[in-house]
N, C-alpha and C positions, 0 to 999 in steps of 0.2 A: 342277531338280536337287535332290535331296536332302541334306539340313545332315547331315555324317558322326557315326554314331553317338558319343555320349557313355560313359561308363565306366557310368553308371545304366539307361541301356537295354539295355546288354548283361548287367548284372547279372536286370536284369527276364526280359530272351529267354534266358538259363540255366536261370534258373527255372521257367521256361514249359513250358520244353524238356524242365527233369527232371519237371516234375510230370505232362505227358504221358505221357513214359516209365513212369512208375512205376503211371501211370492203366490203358497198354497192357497192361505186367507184369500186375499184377493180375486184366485181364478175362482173359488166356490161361490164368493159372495155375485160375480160376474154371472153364475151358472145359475143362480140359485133364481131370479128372475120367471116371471111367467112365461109362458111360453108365446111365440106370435101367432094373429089368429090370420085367418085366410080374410083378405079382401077383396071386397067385392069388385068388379073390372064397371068402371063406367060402361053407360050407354052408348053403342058407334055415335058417332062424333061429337062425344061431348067432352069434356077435359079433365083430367083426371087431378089436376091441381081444385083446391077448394076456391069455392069463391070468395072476391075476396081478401085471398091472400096474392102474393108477389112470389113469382117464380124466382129461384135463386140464381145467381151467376153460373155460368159456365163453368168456371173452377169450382164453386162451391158445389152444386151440382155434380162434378165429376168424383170432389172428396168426399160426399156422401155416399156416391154410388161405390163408391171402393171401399170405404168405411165395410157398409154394407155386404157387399161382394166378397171381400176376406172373413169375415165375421162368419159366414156361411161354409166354409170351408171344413170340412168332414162331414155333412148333409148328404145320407144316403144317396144315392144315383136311383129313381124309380121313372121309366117309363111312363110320359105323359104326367106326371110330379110337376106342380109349381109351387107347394109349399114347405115351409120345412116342416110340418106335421107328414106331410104324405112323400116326401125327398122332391127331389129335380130331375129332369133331362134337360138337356142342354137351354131350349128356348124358355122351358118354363123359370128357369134359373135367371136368364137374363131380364126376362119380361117380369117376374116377382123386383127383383132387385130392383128396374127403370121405375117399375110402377111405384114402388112405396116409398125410394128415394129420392128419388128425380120430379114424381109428378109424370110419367111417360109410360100413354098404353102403348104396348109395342103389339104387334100382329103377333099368335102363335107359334109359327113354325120358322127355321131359321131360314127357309127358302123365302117366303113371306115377308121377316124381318130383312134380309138381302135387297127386295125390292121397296123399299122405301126410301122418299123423297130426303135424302141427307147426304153433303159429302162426301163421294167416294177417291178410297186411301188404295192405292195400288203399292207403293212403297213401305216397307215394314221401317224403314225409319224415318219417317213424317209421323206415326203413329202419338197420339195424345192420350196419356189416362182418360178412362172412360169412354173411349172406343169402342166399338161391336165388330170381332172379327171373323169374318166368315171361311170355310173350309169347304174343300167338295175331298169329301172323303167318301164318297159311293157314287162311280160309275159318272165322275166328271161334273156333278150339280152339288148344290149347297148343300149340306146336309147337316153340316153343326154349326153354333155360336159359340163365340166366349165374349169375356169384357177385359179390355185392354186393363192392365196396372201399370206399366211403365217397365223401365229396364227391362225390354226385350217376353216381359211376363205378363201371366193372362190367368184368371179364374176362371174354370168352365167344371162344369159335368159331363165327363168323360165317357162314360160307358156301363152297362149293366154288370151289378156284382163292384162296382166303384164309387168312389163318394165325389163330391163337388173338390175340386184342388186346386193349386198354382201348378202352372207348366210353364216353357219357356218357347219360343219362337225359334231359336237356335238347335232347339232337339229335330234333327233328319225328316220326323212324322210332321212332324207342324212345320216346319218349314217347306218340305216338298208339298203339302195339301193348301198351303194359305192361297187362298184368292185374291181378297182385299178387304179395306174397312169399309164401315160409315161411321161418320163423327156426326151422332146425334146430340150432343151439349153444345152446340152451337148458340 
């Protein structure tokens, strides 16, 4: 049998109580928001920053894109998907993200995204938040993207039947497939 609660526990379980509530409050009022709508992808080579305005720094840039990039995290997984109304696959994920946070059309596909003119990161510890890391996971070519977040971790869209997640560079699969990066916040 249980010793009846004291005047200090119940002071404690109030507390608990309110700061759950306030914890619930908050993620609905978070959710409650309209939803994001699809944008439109600039014209080939024209820039997908407004005119006008001033590109952001490098780090700022890279916080945005990560802001973003986690925020997105449990987003259906849908084949050829670049929104969250319709889910992600791997590039549409990334190129959604660069696009509406960054100011940066990225090309569609991760093979695509691979060959662009940016830093290339062969060492997974030179690695910079807001990186794009490439994988050849089908028959030796690139085949997937993620966006770097730091301590060894990465947002992508993994796979059909799965949602958009964090993984880590240290798991067997992503470490034996990592190719290398490119550091487009430069």
């Amino acid at each position: 049998m249980r010793p009846p609660a004291g005047p200090r526990s119940s002071i404690a379980g109030t507390g608990l109580r309110l700061a759950a509530g306030l914890a619930l409050l908050l993620l609905l009022a978070a959710c409650a928001g309209t939803a994001p709508r699809s944008l439109p992808r600039p014209p080939p080579g024209a820039s997908a920053i407004p005119a006008g305005s001033t590109p952001a720094s490098p780090q700022r840039a890279a916080d945005n894109v990560l802001f973003h990039a986690i925020g997105l995290i449990g987003t259906p997984y849908h084949w050829g998907g670049n929104t969250p109304a319709s889910g992600f696959d791997c590039s549409g994920l990334v190129d959604y993200v660069f696009r509406t946070s960054a100011g940066i059309d990225l090309p569609r596909s991760s093979r695509a995204m691979s060959r662009i003119r940016a830093r290339r990161i062969t060492n997974p510890a030179n690695l910079a938040s807001g990186d794009l890391l490439f994988f050849r996971t089908e028959h030796h070519r690139i085949s997937h993207v993620a966006i770097y977040v730091g301590n060894g971790r990465f947002v992508h869209a993994p796979n059909t039947g799965g949602t958009v997640r964090l993984d880590n560079l240290s798991n067997p699969y992503w470490r034996r497939h990592f190719a290398f990066a490119r550091r487009v916040l430069d």
